[in-house]
LUMLUM-368470 format. One line per 2 residues: number of its first residue (from 1); their letters; for each residue x, y, z of N, C-alpha, C. Coordinates in nm, 2 decimals. Each point is the difference from the previous one (the first is absolute). Layout:
LUMLUM-368470
NUM> a> X:Y:Z:X:Y:Z:X:Y:Z | ...;
end
This chain:
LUMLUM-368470
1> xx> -1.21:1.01:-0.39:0.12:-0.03:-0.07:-0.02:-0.12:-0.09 | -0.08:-0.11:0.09:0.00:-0.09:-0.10:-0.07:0.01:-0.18;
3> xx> -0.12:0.06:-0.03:-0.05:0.03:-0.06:0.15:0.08:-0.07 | 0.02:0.14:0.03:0.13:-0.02:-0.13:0.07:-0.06:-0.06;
5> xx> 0.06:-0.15:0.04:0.04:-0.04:-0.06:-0.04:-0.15:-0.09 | -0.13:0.01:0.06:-0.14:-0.09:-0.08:0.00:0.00:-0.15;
7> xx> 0.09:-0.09:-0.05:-0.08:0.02:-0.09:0.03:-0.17:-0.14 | -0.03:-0.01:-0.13:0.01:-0.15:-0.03:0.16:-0.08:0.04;
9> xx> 0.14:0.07:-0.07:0.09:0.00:0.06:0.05:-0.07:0.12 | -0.07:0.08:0.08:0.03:0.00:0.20:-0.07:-0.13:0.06;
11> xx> -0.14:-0.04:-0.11:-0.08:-0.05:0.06:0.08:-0.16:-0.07 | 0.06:-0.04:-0.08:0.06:-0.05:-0.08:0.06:-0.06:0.11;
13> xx> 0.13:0.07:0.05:0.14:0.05:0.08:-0.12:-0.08:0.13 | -0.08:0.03:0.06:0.00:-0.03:0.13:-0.09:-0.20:-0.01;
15> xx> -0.07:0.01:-0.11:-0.01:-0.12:-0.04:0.09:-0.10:-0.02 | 0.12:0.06:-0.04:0.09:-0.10:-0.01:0.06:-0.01:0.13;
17> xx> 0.03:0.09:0.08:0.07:-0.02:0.12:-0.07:-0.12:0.14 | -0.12:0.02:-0.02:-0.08:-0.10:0.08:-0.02:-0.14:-0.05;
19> xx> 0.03:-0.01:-0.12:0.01:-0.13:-0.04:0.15:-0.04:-0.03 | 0.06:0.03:0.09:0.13:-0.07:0.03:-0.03:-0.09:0.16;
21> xx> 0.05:-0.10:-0.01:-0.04:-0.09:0.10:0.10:-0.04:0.08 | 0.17:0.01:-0.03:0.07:-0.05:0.11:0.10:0.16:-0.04;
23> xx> 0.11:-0.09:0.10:0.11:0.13:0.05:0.06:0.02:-0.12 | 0.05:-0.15:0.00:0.07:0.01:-0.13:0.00:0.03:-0.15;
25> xx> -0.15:0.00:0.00:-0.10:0.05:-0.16:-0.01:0.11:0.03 | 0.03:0.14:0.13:0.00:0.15:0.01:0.09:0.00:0.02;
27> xx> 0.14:-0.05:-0.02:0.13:0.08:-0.02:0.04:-0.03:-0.15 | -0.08:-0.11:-0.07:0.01:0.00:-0.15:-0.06:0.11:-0.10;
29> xx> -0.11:0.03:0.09:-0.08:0.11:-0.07:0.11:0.13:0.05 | -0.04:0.01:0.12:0.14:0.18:0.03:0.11:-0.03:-0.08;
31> xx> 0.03:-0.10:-0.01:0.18:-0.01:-0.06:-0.08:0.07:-0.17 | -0.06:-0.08:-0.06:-0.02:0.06:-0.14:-0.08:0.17:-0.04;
33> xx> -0.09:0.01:0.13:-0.05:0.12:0.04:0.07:0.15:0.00 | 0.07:-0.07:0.12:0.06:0.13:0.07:0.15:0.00:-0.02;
35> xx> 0.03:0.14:0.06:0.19:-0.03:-0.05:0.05:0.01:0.19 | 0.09:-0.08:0.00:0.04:-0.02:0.10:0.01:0.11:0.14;
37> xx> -0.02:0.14:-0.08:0.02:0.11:0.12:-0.17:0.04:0.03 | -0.03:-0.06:-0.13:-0.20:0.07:0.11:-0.06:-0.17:0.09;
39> xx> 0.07:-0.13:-0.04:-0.03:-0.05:0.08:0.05:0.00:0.14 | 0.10:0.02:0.02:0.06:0.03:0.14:-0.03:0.14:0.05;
41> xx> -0.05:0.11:-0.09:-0.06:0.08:0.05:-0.10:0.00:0.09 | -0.13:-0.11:-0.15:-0.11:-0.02:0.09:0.01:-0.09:0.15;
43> xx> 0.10:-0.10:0.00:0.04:-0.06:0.13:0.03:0.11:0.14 | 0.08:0.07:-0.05:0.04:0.09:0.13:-0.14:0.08:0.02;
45> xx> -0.12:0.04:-0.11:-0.07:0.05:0.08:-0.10:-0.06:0.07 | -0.02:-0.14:-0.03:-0.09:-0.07:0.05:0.08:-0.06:0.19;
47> xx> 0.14:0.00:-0.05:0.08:-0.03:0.16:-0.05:0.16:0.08 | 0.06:0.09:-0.04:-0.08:0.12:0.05:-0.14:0.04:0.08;
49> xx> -0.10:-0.05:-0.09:-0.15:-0.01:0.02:0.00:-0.08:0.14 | 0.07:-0.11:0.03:0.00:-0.13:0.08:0.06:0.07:0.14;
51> xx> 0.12:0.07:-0.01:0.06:0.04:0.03:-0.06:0.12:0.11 | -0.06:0.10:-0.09:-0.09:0.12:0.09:-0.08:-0.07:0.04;
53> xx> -0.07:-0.12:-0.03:-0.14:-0.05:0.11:0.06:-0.03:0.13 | 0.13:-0.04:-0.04:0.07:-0.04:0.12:0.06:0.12:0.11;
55> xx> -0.03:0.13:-0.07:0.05:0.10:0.08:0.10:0.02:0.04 | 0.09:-0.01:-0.13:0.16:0.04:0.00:0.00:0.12:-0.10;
57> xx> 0.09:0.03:0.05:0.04:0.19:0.00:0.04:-0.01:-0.18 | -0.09:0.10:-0.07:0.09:0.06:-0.11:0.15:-0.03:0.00;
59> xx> 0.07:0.06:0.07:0.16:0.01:0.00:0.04:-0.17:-0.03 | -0.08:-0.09:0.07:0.07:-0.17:0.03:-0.04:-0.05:-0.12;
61> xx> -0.13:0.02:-0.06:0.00:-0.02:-0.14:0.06:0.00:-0.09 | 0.05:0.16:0.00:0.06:0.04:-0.11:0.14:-0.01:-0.05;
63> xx> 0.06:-0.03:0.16:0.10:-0.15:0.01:0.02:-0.11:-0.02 | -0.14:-0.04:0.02:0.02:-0.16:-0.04:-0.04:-0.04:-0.15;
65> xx> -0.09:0.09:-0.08:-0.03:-0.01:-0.11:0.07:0.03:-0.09 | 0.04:0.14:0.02:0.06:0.10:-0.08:-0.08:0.08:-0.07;
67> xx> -0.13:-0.01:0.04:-0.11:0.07:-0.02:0.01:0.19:0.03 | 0.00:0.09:-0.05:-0.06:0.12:0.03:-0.06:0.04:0.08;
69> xx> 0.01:0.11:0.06:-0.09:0.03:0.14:-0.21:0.03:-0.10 | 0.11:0.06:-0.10:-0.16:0.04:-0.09:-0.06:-0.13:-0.08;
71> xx> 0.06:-0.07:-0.01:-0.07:-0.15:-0.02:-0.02:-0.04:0.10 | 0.04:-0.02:0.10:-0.10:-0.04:0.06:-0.10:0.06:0.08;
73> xx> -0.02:0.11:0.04:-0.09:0.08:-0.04:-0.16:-0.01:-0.06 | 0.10:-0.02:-0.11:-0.12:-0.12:-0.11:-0.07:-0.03:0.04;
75> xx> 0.06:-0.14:0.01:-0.01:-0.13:0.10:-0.12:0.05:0.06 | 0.06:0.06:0.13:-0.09:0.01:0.15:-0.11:0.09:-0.07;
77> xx> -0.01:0.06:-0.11:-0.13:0.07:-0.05:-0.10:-0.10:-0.03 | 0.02:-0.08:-0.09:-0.06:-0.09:-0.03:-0.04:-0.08:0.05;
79> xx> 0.07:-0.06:0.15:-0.02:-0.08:0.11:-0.13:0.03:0.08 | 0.01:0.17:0.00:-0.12:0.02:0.08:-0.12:0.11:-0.12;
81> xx> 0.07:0.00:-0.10:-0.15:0.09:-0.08:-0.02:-0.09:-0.12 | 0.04:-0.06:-0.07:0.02:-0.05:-0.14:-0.11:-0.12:0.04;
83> xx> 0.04:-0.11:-0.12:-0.10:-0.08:-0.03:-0.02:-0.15:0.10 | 0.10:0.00:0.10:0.01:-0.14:0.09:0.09:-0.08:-0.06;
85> xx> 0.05:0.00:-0.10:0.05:-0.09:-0.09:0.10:-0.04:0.07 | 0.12:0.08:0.08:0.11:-0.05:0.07:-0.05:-0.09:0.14;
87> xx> -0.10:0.05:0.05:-0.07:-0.08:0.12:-0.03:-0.10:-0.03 | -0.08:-0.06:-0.08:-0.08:-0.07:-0.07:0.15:-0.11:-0.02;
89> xx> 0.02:0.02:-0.07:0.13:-0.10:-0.04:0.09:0.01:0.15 | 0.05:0.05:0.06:0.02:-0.06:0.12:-0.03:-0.08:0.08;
91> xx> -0.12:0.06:0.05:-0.12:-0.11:0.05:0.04:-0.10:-0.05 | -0.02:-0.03:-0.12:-0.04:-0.15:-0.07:0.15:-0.04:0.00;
93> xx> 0.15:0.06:0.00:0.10:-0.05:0.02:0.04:-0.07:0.13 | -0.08:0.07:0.17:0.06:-0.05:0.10:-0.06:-0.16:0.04;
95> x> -0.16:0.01:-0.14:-0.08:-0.15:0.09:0.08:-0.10:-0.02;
end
C-alpha cells in the first residue's frame, strides 16, 4: 500500500509532518491542513486502533467513537495486516 501512494507530493506531506516538534505546532499544522471533520475523524480512528489492542468489542467502540462497525473494521485490518503504522505510534505513545 505504501508504495501507492509514494510519491513527490506524499513525500513532501510526510516531511513536513515529522518536522513538526511540539503539540502545539501539530494542531497549527491540522488546523490549516485539515477540515475539522477528517481531523476528528482521524482521532476516533487512532482511539479505535488503541481501543481493539485493548480488546474491546466492535459494538463499545462504535459507541464510544461514533465510528462504523466497517471503519473499524478498517482499523482492526490494518492493526493486524497493514503497515504497523497504528502500533508503532502507540507503542511510542504509552512510553
Amino acid at each position: 500500500m505504501i508504495e501507492k501512494v509514494k510519491n513527490e507530493q506524499t513525500e513532501k506531506l510526510c516531511k513536513a509532518i515529522v518536522s513538526v516538534k511540539t503539540v502545539e505546532e501539530c494542531y497549527r499544522f491540522l488546523d490549516d491542513l485539515c477540515t475539522l471533520s477528517e481531523i476528528t475523524e482521524m482521532s476516533k480512528r487512532l482511539t479505535a486502533a488503541e481501543m481493539l489492542r485493548e480488546g474491546i468489542t466492535y459494538n463499545e467502540i462504535a459507541e464510544k467513537t461514533g465510528l462504523s462497525t466497517a471503519t473499524i473494521t478498517r482499523v482492526n485490518r490494518s492493526l493486524r495486516f497493514g503497515s504497523d503504522g497504528y502500533n508503532m505510534v502507540l507503542d511510542r505513545l504509552q512510553r
